[in-house]
C-alpha positions in Angstrom: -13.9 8.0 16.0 -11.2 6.3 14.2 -12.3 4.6 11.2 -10.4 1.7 9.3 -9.5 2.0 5.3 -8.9 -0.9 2.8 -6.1 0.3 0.4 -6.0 -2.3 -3.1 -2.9 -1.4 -4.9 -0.8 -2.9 -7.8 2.8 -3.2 -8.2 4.8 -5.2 -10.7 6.8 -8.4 -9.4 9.0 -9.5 -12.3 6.9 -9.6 -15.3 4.0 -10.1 -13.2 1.4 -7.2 -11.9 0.1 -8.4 -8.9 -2.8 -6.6 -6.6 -2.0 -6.4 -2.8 -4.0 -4.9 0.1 -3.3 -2.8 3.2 -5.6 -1.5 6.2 -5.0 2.1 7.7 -6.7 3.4 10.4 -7.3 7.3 10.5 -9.8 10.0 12.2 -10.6 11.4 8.9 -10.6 10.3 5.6 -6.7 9.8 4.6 -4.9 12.2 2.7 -2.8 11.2 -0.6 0.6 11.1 1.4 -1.1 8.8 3.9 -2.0 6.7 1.7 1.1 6.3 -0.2 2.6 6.2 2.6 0.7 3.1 4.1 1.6 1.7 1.0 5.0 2.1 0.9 5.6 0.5 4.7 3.7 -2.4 2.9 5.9 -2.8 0.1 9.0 -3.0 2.7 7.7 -6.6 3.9 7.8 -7.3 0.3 11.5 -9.5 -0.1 14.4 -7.0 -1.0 17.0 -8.2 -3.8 19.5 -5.4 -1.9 19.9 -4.6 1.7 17.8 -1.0 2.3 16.0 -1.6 -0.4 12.3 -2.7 -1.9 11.8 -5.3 -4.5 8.9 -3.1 -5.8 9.8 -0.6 -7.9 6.5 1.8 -8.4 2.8 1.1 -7.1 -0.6 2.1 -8.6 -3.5 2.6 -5.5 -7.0 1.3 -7.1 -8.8 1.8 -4.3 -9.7 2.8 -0.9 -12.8 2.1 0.9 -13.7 2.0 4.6 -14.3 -1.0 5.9 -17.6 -1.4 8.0 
C-alpha cells in the first residue's frame, strides 16, 4: 500500500532561509536518496538565474512525516 510523505526542507534564497515542502509517495518508508531526490525535482521549479540551472544552492531536510 503506497503511503504519502511530507518532506519540510530549508534552502537559502538570497540572504533569506526559507522552509519549503514536498509530498512523495512510496511503498516503504523512503530512503535518503529518495528523499533528496524529491527534493531536488522541487528545487528545479524554483526560478533559475542560468539556463540548466537551480537558484538553490544547497538544501537542509527537517523533516519527513507520513501524512494520514
Amino acid at each position: 500500500m503506497s503511503v504519502t510523505y511530507k518532506i519540510t526542507y530549508e534552502h537559502r534564497d538570497g540572504n533569506e532561509t526559507r522552509s519549503e515542502e514536498v509530498l512523495l509517495q512510496s511503498d516503504t518508508e523512503p530512503t535518503q536518496d529518495e528523499i533528496y531526490d524529491a527534493v531536488r525535482r522541487d528545487t528545479a521549479r524554483l526560478s533559475s538565474p542560468k539556463p540548466g540551472t537551480t537558484a538553490v544552492a544547497g538544501f537542509s531536510v527537517i523533516a519527513v512525516v507520513p501524512v494520514p
